[in-house]
Z-matrix of the N, CA and C atoms (Angstrom, degrees):
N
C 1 1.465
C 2 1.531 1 109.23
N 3 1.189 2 117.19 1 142.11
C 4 1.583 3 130.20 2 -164.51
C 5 1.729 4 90.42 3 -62.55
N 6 0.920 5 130.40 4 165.05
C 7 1.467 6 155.70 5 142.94
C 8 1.457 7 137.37 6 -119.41
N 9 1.121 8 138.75 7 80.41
C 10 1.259 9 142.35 8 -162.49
C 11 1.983 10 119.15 9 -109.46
N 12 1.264 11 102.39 10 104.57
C 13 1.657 12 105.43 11 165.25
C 14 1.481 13 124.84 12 -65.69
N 15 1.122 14 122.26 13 102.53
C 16 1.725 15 127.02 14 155.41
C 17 1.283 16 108.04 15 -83.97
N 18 1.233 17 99.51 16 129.11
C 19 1.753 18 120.04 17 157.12
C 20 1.892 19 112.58 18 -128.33
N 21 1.290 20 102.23 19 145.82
C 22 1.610 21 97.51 20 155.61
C 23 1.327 22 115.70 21 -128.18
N 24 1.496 23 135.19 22 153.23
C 25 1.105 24 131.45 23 142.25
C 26 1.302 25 133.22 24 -97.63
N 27 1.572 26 126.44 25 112.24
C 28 1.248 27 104.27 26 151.78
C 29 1.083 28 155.08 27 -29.28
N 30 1.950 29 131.58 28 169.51
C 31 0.997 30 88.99 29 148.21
C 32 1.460 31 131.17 30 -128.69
N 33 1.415 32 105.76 31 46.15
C 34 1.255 33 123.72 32 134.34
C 35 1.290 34 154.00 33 -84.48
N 36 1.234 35 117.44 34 9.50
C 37 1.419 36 132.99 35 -157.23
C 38 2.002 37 96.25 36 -91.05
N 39 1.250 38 90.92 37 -24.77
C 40 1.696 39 87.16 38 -170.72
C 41 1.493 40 114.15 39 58.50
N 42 1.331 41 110.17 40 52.38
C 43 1.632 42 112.31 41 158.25
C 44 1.559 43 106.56 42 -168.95
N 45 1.146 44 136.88 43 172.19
C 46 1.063 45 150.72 44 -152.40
C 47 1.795 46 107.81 45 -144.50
N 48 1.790 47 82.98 46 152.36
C 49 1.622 48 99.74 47 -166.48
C 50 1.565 49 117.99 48 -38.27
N 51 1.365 50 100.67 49 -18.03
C 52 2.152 51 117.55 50 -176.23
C 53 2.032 52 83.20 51 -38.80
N 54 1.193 53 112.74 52 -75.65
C 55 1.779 54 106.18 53 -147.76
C 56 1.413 55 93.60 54 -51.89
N 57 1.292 56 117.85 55 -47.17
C 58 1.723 57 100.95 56 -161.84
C 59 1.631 58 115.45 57 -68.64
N 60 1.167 59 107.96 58 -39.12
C 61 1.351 60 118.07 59 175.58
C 62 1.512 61 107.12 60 -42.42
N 63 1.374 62 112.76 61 -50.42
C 64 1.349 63 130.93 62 -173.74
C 65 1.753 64 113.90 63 -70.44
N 66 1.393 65 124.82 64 -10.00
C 67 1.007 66 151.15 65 -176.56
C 68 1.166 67 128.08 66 -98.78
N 69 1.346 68 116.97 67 -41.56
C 70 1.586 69 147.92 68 137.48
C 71 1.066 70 112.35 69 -11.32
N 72 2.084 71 87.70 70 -74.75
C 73 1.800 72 82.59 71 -160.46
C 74 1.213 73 122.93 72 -98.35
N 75 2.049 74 109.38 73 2.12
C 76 1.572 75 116.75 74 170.74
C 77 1.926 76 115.01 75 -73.23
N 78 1.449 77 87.69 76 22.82
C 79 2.038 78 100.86 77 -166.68
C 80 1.281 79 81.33 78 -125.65
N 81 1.705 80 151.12 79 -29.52
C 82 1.282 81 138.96 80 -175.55
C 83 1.537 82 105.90 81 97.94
N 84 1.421 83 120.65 82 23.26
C 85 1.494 84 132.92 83 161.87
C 86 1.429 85 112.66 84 -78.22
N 87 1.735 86 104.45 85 119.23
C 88 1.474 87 103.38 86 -166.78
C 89 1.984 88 91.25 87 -79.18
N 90 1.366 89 129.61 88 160.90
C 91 0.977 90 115.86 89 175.69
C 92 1.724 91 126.82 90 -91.62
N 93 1.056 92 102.32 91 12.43
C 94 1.906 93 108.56 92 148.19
C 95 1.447 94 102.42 93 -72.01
N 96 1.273 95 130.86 94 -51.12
C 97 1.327 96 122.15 95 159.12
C 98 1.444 97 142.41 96 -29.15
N 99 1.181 98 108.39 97 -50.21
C 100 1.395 99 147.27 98 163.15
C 101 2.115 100 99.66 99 -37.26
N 102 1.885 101 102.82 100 114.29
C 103 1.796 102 91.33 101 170.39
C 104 1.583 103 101.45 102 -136.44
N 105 0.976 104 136.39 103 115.52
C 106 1.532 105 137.71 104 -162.07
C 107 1.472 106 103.77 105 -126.34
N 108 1.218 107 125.71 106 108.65
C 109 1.569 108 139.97 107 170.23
C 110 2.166 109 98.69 108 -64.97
N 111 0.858 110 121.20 109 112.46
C 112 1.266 111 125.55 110 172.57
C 113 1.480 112 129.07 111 -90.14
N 114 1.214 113 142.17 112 95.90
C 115 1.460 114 126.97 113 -174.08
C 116 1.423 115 101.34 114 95.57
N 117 1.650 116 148.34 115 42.31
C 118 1.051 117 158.26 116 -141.49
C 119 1.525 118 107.23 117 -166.28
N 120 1.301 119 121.65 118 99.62
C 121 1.526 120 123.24 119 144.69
C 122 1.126 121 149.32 120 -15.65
N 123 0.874 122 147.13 121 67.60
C 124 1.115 123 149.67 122 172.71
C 125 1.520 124 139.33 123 -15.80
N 126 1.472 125 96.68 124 -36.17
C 127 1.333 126 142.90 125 -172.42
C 128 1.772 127 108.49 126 -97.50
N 129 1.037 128 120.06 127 -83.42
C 130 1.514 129 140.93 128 170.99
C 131 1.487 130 113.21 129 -69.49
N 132 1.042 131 128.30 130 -6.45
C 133 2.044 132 127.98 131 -177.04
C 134 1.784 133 97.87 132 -123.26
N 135 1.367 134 114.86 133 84.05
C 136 1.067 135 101.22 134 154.98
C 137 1.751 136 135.13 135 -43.24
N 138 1.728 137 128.39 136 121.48
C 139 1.437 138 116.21 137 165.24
C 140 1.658 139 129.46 138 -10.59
N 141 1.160 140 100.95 139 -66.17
C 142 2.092 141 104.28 140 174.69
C 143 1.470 142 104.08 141 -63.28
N 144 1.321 143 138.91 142 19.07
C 145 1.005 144 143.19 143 167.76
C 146 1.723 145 129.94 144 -119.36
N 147 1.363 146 90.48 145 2.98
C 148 1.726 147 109.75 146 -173.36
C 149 1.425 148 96.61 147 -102.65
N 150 1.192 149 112.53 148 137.94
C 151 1.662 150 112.33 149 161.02
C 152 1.446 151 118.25 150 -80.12
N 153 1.476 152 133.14 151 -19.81
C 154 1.209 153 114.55 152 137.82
C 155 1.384 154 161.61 153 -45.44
N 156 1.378 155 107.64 154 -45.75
C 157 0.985 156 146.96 155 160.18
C 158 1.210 157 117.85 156 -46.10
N 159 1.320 158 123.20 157 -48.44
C 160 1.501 159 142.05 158 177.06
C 161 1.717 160 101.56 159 -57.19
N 162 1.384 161 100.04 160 -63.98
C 163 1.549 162 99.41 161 172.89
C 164 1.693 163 119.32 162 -58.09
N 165 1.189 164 96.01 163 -32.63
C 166 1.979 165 79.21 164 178.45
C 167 1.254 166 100.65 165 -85.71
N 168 1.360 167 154.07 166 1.50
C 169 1.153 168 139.54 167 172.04
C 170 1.827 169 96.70 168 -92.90
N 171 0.853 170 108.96 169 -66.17
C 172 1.824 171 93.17 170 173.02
C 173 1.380 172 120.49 171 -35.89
N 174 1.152 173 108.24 172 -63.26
C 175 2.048 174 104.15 173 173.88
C 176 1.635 175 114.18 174 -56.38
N 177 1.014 176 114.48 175 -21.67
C 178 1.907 177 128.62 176 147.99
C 179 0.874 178 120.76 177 -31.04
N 180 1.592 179 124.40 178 -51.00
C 181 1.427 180 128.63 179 -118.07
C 182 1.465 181 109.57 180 -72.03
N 183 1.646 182 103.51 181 -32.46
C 184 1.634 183 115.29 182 174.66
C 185 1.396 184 101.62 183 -110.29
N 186 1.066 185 118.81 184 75.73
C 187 1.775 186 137.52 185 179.21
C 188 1.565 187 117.83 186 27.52
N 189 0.831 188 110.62 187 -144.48
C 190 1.513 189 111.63 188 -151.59
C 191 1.551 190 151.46 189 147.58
N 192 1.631 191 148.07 190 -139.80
C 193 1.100 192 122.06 191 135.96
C 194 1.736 193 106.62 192 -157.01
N 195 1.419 194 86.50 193 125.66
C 196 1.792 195 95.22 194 -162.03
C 197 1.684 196 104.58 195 -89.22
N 198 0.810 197 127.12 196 137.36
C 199 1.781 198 131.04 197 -170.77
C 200 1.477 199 105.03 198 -136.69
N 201 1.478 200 107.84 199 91.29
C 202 1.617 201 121.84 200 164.86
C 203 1.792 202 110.87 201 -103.05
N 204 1.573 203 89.16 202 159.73
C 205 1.581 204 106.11 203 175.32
C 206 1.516 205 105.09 204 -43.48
N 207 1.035 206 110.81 205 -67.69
C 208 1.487 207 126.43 206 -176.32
C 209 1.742 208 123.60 207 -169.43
N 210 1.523 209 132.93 208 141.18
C 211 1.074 210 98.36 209 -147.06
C 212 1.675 211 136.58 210 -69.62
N 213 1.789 212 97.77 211 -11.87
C 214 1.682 213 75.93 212 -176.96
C 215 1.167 214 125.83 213 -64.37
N 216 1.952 215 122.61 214 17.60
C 217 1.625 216 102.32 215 156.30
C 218 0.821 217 122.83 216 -66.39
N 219 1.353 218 123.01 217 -24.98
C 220 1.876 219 126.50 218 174.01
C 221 1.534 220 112.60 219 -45.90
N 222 1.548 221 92.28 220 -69.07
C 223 1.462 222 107.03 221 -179.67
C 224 1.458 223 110.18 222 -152.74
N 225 1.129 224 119.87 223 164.37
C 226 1.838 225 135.38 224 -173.36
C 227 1.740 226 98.59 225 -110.29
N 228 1.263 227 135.94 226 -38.77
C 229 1.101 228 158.51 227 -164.46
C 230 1.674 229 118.05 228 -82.68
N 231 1.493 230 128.55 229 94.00
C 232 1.018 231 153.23 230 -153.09
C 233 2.307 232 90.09 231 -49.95
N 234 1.034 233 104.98 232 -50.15
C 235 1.435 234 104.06 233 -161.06
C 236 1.603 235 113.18 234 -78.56
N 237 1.863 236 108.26 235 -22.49
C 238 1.558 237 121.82 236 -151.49
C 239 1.439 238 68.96 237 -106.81
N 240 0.878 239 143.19 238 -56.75
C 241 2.048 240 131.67 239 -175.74
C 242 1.213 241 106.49 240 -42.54
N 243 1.298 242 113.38 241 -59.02
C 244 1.618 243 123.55 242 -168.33
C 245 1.302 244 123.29 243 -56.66
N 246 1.741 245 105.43 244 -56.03
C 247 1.377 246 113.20 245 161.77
C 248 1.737 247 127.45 246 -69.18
N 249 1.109 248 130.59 247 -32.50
C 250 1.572 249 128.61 248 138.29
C 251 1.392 250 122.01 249 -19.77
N 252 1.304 251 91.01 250 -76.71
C 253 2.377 252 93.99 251 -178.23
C 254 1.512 253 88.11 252 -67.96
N 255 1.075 254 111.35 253 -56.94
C 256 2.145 255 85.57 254 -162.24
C 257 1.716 256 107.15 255 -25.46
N 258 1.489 257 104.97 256 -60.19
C 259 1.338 258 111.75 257 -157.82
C 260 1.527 259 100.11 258 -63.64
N 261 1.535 260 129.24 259 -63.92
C 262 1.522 261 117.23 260 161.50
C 263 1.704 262 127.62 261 -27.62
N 264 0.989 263 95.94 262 -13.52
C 265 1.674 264 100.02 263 168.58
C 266 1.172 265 136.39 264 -100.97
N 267 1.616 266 103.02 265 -25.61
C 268 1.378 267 123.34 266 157.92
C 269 1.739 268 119.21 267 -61.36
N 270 1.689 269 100.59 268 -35.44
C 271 1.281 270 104.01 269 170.61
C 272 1.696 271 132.35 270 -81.50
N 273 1.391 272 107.29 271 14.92
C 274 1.243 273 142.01 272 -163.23
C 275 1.923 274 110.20 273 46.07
N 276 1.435 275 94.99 274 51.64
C 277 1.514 276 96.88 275 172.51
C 278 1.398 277 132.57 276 -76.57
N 279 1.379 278 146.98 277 137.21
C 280 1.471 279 132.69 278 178.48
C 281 1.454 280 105.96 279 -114.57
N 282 1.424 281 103.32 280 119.20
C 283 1.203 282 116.57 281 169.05
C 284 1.552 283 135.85 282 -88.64
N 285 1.150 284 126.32 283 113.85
C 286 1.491 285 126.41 284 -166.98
C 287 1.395 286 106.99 285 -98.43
N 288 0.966 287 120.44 286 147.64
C 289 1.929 288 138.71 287 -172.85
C 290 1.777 289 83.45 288 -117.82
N 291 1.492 290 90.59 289 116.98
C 292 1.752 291 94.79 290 162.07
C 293 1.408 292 113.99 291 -94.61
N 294 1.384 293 111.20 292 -7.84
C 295 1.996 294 118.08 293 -179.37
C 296 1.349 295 95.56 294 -66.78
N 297 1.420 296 128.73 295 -48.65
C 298 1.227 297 126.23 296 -156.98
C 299 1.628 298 133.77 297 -138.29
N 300 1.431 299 95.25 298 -11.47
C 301 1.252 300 117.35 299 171.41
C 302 1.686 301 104.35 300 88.75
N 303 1.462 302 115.99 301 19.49
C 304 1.481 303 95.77 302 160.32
C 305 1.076 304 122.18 303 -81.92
N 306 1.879 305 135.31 304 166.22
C 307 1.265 306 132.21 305 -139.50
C 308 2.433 307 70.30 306 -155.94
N 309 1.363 308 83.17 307 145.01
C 310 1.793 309 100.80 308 175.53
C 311 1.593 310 87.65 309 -151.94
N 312 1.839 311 103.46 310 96.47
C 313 1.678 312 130.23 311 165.71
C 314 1.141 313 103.25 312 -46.30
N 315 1.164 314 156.63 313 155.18
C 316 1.487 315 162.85 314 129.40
C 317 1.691 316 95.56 315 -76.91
N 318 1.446 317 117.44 316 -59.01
C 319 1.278 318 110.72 317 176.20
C 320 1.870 319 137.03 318 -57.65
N 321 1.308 320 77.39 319 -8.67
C 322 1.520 321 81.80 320 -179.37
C 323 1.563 322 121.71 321 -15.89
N 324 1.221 323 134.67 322 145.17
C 325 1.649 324 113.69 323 153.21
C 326 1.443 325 113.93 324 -135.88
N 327 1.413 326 128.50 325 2.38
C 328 0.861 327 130.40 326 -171.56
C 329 1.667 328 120.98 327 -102.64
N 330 1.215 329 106.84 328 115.62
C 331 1.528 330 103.48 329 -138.52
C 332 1.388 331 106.33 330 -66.56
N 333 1.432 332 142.82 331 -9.84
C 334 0.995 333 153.02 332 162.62
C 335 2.001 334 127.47 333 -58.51
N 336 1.716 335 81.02 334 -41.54
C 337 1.388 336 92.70 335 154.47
C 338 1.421 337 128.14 336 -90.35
N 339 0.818 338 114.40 337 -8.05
C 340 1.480 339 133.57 338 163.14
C 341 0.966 340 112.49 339 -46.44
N 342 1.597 341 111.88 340 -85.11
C 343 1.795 342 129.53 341 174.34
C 344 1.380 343 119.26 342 -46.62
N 345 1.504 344 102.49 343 -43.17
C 346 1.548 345 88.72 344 169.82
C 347 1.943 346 138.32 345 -79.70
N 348 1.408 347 85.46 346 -4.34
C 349 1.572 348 107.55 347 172.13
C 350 1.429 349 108.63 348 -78.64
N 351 1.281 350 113.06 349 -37.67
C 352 1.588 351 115.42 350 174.49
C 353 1.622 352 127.85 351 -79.26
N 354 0.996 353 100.55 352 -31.79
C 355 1.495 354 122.55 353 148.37
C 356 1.077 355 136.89 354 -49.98
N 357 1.410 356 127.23 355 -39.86
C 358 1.285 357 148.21 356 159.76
C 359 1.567 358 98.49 357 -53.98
N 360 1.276 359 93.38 358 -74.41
C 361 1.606 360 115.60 359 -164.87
C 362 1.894 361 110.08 360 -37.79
N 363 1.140 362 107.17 361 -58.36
C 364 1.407 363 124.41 362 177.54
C 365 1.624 364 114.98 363 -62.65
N 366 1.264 365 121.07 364 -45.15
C 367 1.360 366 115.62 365 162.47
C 368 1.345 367 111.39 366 -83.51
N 369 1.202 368 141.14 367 23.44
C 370 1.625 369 140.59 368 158.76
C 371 1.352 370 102.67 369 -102.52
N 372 1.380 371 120.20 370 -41.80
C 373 2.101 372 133.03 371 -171.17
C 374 1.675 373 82.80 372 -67.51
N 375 1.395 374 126.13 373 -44.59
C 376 1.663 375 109.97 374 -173.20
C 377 0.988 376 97.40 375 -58.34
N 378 1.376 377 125.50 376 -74.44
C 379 1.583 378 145.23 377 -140.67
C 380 1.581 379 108.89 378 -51.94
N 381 1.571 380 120.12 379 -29.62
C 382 1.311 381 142.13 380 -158.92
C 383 1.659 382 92.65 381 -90.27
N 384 1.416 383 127.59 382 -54.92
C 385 1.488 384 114.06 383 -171.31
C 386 1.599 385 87.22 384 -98.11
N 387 1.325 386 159.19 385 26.22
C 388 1.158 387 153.89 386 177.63
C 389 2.255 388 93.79 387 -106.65
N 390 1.893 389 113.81 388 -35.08
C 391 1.178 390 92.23 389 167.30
C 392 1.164 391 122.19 390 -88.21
N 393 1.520 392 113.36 391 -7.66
C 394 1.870 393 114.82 392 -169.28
C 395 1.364 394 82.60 393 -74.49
N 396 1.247 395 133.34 394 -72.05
C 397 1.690 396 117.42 395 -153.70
C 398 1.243 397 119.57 396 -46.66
N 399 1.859 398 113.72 397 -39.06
C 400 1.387 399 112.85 398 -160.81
C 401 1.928 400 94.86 399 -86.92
N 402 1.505 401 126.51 400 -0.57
C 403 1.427 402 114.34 401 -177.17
C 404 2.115 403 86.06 402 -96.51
N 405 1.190 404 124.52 403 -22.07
C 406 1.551 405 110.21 404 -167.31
C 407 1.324 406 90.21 405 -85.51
N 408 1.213 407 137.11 406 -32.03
C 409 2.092 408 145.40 407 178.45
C 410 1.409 409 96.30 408 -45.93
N 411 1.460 410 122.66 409 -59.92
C 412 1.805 411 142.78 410 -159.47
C 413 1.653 412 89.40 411 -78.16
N 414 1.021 413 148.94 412 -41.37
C 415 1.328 414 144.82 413 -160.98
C 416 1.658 415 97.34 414 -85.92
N 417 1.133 416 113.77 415 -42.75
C 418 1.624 417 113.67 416 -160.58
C 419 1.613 418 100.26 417 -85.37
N 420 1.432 419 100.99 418 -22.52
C 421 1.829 420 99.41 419 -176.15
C 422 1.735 421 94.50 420 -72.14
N 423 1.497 422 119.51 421 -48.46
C 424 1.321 423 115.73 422 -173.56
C 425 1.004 424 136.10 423 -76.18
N 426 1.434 425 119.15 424 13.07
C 427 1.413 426 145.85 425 -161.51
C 428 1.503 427 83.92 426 -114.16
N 429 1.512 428 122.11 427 -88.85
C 430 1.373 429 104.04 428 177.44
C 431 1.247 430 141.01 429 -58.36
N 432 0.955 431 104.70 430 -5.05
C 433 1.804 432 114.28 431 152.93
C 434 1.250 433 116.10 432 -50.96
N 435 1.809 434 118.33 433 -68.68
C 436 1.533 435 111.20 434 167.66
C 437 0.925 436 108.66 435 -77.46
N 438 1.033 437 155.34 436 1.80
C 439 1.848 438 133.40 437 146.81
C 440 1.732 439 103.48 438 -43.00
N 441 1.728 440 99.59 439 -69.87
C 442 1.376 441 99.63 440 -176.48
C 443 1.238 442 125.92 441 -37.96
N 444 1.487 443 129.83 442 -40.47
C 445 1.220 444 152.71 443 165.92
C 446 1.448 445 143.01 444 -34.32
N 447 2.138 446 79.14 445 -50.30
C 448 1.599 447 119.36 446 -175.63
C 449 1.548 448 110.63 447 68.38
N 450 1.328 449 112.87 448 43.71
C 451 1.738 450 127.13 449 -179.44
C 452 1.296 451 93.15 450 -115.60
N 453 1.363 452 136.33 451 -0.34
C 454 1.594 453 110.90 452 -158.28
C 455 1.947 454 80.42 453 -105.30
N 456 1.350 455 99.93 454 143.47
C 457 1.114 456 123.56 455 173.15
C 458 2.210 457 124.34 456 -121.52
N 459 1.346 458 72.38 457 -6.16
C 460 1.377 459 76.73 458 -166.80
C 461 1.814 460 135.38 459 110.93
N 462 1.553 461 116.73 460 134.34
C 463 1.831 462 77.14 461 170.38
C 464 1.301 463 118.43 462 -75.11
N 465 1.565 464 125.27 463 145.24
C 466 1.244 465 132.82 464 155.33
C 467 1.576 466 116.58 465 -33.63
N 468 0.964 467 111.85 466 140.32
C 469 1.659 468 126.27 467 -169.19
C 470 1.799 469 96.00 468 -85.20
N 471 1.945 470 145.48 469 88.78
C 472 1.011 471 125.10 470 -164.02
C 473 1.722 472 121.08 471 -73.65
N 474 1.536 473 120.55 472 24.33
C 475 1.024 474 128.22 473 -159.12
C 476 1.417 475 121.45 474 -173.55
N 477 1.484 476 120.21 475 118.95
C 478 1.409 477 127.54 476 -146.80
C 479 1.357 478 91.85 477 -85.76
N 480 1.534 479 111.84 478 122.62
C 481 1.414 480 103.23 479 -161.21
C 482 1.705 481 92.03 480 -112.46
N 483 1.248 482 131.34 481 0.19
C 484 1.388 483 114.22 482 149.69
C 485 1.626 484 135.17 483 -83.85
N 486 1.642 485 96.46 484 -17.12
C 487 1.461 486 114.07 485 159.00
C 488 1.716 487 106.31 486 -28.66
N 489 1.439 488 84.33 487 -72.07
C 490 1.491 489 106.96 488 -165.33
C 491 1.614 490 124.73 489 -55.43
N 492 1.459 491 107.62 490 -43.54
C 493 1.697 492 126.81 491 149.83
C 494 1.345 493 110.29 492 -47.14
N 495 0.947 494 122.20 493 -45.06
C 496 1.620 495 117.66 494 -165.29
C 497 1.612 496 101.16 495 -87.80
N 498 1.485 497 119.50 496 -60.84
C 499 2.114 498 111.82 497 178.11
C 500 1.697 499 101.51 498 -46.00
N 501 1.395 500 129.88 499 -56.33
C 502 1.448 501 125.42 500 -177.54
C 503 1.262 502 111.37 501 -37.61
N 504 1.419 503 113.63 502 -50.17
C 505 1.521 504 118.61 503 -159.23
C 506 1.668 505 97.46 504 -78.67
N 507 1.129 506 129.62 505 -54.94
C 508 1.249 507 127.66 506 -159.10
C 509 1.908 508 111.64 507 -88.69
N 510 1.307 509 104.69 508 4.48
C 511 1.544 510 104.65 509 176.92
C 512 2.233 511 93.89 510 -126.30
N 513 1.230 512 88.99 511 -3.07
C 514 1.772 513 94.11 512 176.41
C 515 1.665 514 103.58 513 41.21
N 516 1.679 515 97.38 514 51.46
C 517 1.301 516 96.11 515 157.26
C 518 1.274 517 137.46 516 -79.63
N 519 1.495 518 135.27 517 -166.22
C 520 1.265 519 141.53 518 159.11
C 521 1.577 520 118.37 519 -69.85
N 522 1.467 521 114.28 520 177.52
C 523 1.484 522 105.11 521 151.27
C 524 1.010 523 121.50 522 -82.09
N 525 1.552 524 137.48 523 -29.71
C 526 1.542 525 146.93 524 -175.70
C 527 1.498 526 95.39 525 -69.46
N 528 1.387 527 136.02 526 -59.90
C 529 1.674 528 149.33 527 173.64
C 530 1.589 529 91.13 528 -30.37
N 531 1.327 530 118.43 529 -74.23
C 532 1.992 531 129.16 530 -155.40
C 533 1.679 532 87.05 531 -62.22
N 534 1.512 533 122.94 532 -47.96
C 535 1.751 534 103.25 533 -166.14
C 536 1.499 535 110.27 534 -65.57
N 537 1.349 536 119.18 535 -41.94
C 538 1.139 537 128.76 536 -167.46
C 539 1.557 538 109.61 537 -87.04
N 540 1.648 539 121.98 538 20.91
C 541 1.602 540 98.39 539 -176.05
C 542 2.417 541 64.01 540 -126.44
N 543 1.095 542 119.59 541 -20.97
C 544 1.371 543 107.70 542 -176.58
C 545 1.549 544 112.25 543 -104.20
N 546 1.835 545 128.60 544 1.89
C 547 0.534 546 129.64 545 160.56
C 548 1.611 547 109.34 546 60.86
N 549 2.001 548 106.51 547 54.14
C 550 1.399 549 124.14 548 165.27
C 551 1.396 550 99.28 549 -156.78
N 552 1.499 551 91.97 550 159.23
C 553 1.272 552 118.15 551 178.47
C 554 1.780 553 120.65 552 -36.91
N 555 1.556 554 97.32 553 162.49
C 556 1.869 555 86.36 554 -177.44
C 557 1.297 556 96.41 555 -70.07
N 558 1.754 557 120.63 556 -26.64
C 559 2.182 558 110.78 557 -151.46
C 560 1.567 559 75.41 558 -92.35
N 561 1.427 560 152.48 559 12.67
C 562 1.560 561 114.40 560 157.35
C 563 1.581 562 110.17 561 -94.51
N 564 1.349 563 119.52 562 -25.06
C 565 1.440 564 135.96 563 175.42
C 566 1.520 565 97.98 564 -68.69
N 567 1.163 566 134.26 565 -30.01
C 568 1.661 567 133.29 566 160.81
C 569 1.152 568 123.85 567 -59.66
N 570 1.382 569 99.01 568 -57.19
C 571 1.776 570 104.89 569 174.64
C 572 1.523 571 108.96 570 -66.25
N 573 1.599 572 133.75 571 -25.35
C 574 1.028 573 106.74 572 -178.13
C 575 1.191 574 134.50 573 -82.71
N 576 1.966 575 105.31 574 -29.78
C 577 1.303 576 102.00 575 155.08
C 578 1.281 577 151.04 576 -76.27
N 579 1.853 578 88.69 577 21.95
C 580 1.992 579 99.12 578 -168.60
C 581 1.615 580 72.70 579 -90.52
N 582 1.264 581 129.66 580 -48.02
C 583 1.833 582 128.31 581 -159.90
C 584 1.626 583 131.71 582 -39.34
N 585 0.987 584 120.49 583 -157.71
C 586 1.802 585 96.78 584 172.85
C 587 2.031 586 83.53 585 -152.35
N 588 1.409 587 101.92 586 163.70
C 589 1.206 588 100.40 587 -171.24
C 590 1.223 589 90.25 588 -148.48
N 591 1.916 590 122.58 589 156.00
C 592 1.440 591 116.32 590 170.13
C 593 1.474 592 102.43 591 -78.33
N 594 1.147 593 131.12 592 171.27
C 595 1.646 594 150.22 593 -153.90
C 596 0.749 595 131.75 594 9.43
């Protein structure tokens, strides 16, 4: 039976594909296996909207077993979670939680286990955009706090993103070449050369 790792990164999370990758393969995910949405929301990027994603749901299509961190890589969003696994379940998919070891049968047949798989599922899809809102609520209160203050400076930018514009340009590398000689993602090596820099 197929086995396939999804991960996403935001790009707020402040870390990079390294843990999941690393997560992957401490689960026995060869990394052709391996599909990680990079620089992608959780919150705001619906799944049918990821180009990853797209591919692990096609290699799905005749079931399988999908093994994420936990689910809000799927989705952050109480309705786009819900409706996602339904349909993975319809396709008799099994989903494994490596945070914790929960498991969502696609095969299930026993209607008892059924209900309680869906049940689970639906009060976890709340619980998941019920903490994103209340952690973006806590960020925005403390933001205007140091405004009020005059402490807020901003977040620090963790990556010199004309550095990165400037080695590409002058060694006329790739994008895969610029992540891997600065050791970031392709969507920060994107954003940097969308940016503008003095000289």
């Amino acid at each position: 039976m197929r086995r396939l790792y999804y991960g996403r990164i935001s790009t707020t999370d402040g870390q990079s594909a390294i843990s999941q990758y690393s997560d992957a393969k401490a689960h026995g995910i060869h990394e052709q296996d391996v599909f990680i949405d990079e620089g992608v929301s959780g919150y705001h990027v619906a799944p049918s909207a990821r180009e990853q994603w797209l591919k692990v749901e096609h290699d799905l299509r005749h079931g399988g077993i999908l093994i994420v961190r936990w689910l809000d890589r799927i989705s952050r969003r109480y309705d786009e979670l819900h409706r996602t696994m339904r349909r993975l379940m319809e396709l008799g998919v099994r989903v494994e939680c490596t945070l914790n070891g929960m498991v969502f049968d696609g095969q299930a047949a026993d209607p008892i286990e059924k209900a309680t798989r869906d049940a689970v599922l639906a009060f976890m899809a709340a619980q998941g955009e019920a903490d994103y809102k209340n952690r973006a609520e806590m960020q925005r209160r403390g933001v205007a706090l140091a405004k009020a203050n005059g402490k807020y400076k901003g977040r620090p930018r963790s990556t010199d993103y004309s550095a990165i514009k400037r080695w590409r340009v002058e060694h006329g590398a790739t994008i895969d070449q610029t992540a891997q000689n600065f050791d970031v993602s392709h969507a920060t090596v994107k954003r940097a050369c969308a940016s503008s820099f003095p000289g």
